[in-house]
C-alpha positions in Angstrom: 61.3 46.2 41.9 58.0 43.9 41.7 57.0 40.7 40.8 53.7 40.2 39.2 51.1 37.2 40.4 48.4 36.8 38.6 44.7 35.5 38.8 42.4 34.9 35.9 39.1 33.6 36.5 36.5 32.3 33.8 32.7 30.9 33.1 32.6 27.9 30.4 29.8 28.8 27.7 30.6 25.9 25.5 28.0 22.9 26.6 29.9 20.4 24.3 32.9 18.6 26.3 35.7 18.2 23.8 37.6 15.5 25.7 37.0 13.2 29.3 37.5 14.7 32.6 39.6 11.7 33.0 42.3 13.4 30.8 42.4 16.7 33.4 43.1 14.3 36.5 46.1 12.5 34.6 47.5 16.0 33.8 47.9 16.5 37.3 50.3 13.6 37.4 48.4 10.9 39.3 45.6 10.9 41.9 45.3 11.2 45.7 44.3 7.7 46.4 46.2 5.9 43.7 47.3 2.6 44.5 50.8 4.1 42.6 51.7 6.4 45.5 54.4 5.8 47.7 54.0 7.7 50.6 57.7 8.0 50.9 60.7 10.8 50.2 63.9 10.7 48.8 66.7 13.5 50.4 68.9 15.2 48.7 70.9 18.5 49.1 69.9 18.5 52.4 66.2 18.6 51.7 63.6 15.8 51.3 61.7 15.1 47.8 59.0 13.2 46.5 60.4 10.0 45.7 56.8 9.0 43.6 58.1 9.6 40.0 61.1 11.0 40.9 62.6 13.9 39.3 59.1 15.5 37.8 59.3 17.6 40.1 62.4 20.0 41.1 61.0 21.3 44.8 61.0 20.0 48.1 58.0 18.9 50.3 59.7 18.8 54.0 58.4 20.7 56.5 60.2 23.8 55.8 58.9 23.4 52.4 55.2 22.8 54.1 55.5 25.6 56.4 56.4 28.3 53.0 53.3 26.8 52.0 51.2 27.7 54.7 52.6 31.1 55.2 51.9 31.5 51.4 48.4 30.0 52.0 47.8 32.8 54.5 49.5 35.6 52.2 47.1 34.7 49.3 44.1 34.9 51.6 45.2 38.6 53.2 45.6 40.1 49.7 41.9 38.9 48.7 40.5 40.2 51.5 39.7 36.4 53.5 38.5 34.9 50.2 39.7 31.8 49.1 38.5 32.5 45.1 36.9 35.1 43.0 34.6 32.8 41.3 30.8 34.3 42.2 30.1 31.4 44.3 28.4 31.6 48.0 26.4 29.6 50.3 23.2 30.5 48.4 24.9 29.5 45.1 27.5 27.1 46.1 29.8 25.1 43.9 28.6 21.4 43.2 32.1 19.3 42.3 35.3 21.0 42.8 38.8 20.0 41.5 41.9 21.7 43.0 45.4 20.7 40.9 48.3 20.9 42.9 46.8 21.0 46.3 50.0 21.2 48.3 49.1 21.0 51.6 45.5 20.5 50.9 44.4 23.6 53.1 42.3 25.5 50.4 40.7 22.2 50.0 39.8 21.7 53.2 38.5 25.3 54.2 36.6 25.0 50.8 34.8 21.7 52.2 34.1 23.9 55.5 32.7 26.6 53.5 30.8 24.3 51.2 30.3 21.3 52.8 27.9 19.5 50.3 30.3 19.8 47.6 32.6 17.3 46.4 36.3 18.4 46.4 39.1 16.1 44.7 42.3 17.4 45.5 45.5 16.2 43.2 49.2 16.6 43.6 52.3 14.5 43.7 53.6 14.5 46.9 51.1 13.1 49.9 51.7 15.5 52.7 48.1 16.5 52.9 48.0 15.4 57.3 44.9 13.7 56.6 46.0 11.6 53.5 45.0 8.2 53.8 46.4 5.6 50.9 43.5 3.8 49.3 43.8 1.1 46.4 41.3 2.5 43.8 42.2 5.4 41.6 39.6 8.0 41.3 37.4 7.3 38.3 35.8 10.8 37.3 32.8 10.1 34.7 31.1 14.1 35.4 32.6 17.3 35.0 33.1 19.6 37.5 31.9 23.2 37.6 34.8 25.0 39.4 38.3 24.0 39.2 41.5 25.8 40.7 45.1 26.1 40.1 47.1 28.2 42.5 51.0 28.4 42.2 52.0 25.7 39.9 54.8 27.5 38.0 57.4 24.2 37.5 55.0 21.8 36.7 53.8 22.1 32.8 55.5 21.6 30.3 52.3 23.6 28.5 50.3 25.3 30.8 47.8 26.8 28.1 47.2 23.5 26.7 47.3 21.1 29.6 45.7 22.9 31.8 43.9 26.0 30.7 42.5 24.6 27.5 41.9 21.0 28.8 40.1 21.7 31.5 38.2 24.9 30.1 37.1 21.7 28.0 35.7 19.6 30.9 34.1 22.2 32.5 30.2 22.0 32.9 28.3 25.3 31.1 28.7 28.1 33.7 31.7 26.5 35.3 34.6 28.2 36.5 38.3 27.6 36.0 40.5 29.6 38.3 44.4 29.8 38.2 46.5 32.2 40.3 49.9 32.2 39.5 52.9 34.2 40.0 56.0 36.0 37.4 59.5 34.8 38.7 60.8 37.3 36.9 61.0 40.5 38.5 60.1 43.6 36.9 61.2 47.9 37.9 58.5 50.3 37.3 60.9 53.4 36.2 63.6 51.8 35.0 66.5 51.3 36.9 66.9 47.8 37.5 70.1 46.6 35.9 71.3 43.2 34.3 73.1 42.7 37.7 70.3 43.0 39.8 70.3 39.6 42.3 66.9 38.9 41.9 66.7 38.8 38.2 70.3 37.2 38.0 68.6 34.4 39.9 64.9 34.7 38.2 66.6 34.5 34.7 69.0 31.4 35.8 65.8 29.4 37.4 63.9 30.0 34.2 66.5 28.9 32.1 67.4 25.7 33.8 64.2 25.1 33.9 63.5 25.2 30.8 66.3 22.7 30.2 63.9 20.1 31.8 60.7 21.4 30.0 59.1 23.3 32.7 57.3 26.4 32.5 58.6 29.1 35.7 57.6 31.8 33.9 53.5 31.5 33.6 52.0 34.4 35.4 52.6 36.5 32.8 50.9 34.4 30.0 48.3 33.8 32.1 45.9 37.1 30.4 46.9 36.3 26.7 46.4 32.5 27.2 43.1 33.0 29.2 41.8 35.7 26.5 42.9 32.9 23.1 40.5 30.4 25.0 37.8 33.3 25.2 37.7 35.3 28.2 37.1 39.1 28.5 37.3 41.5 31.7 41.0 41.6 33.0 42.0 43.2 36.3 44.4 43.2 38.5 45.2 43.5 42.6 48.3 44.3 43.9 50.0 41.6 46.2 53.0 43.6 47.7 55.9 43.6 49.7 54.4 40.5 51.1 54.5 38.2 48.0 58.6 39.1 48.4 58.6 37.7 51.8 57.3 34.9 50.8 60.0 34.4 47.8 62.7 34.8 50.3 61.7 32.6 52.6 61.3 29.7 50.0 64.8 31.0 48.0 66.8 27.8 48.8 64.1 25.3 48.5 63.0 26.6 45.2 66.8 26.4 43.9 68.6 23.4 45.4 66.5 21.1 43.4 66.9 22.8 40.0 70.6 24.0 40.2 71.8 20.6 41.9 69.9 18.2 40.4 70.1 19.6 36.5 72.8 21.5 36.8 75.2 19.8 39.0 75.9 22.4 41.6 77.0 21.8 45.3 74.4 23.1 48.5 77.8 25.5 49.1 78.0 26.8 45.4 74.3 27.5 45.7 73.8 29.1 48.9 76.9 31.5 48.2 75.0 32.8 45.0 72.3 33.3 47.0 73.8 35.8 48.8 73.1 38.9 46.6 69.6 37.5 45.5 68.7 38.2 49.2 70.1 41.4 49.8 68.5 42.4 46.5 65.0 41.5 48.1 65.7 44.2 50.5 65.6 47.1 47.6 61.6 47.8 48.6 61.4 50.4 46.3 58.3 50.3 43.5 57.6 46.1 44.9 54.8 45.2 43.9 52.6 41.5 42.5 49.8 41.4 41.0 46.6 39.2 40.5 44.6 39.1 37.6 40.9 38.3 37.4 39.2 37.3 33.8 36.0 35.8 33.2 34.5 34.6 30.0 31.1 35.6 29.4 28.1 33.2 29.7 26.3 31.6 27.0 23.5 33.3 25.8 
């Protein structure tokens, strides 16, 4: 069985911005640095939430929560070899004004600063766990575009993902900037065949996906990602392999990414949950065929 995460990658040859950069930041649901933040969570289910515009989100940001994020962090970085992007960026040719939606943690952001420390980097996300987050009372007022900006494992928090993200800020990108997004399939898939309608992990994928649909959230992104990337205009898809690993890192997030969803929309006790997570986890133990993927996609330059 394998799940498939994807990466598409893509220059802007279009020098006319269609809309204001201002419109990408409020897609991202507010700013690091608001004056609207409340650093502050709400717990449920035995787990801590943001409490910032409650319910917009489904997942949890404790430190178990942090700590699948790390681990994923590191994952993400083994399969590309170190690299934090794809984008043909480097010391010689560095980016100039980064934007990272969804920073989570806030660790590619900061290792990006390290690698590239003339460049400005604006991190957004709703929850402020980043260990260096510091309230302020201005919101970030963005009157430039930005050359390179990255999504990475945001499955849960569009409603659109093509068109709030992928068009929008393909739209506010300078001419020969990049827009990055690396993003996973819940759903599993089974290279020869055999996987049947009772398989855990797909009883589970399938339930997520549907619930979450019930609150107008996209789970199920990853494999759009090619087809959405190509309607905008890019070219040159391949993919990577992400392995056995990728699994791990489902597993070890499997109650997080559910108690929210099936408690909160559909009314289901911590108990009722975790006992049908019982065969979703022995099914992540079938190794055979696993496999996730990343795609990369860039859009050729203007000429």
């Amino acid at each position: 069985m394998h799940s498939h995460a994807r990466l598409v990658a893509g220059v802007k040859r279009d020098c006319t911005p269609k809309t204001s950069v201002r419109s990408v930041v409020f897609l991202c649901i507010f700013l690091l640095g608001s004056s609207q933040i409340i650093a502050r969570s709400e717990e449920q289910f035995g787990r801590t939430y943001h409490a910032y515009r409650s319910g917009s989100y489904y997942y949890p940001n404790d430190p178990t929560e942090i700590e699948r994020l790390d681990n994923q962090y590191e994952i993400i970085k083994m399969v590309m070899d170190g690299r934090k992007y794809l984008a043909p960026f480097s010391r010689e040719t560095p980016p100039r004004r980064v934007l990272d939606i969804g920073t989570g943690t806030g660790t590619w952001a900061i290792e990006m600063g390290d690698e590239f420390p003339n460049a400005e980097i604006v991190r957004t996300d709703l929850s402020p766990i980043q260990p260096e987050y510091v309230p302020q009372r201005e919101e970030w007022d963005f009157r430039n575009t930005f050359d390179y900006i990255h999504t990475r494992v945001t499955l849960g928090c569009w409603s659109d993902m093509k068109t709030q993200i992928i068009q929008r800020t393909y739209d506010n990108l300078e001419p020969g900037g990049w827009l990055e997004c690396q993003e996973p399939d819940i759903i599993p898939a089974c290279d020869d065949n055999t996987m049947t309608p009772d398989y855990g992990w797909l009883n589970w994928a399938n339930k997520m996906t549907a619930t979450s649909e019930k609150i107008d959230r996209q789970l199920q992104i990853g494999n759009w990602l090619k087809g959405w990337f190509e309607e905008v205009g890019f070219v040159d898809v391949h993919e990577v392999y992400l392995g056995i690993l990728w699994q791990r890192n489902m597993m070890s997030g499997l109650s997080g990414l559910s108690l929210g969803l099936f408690g909160r929309v559909l009314n289901k006790t911590v108990e009722e949950i975790e006992v049908s997570l019982v065969d979703v986890r022995n099914s992540f133990f079938n190794r055979r065929g696993s496999s996730s993927s990343w795609d990369e996609n860039q859009r050729p330059t203007r000429s």
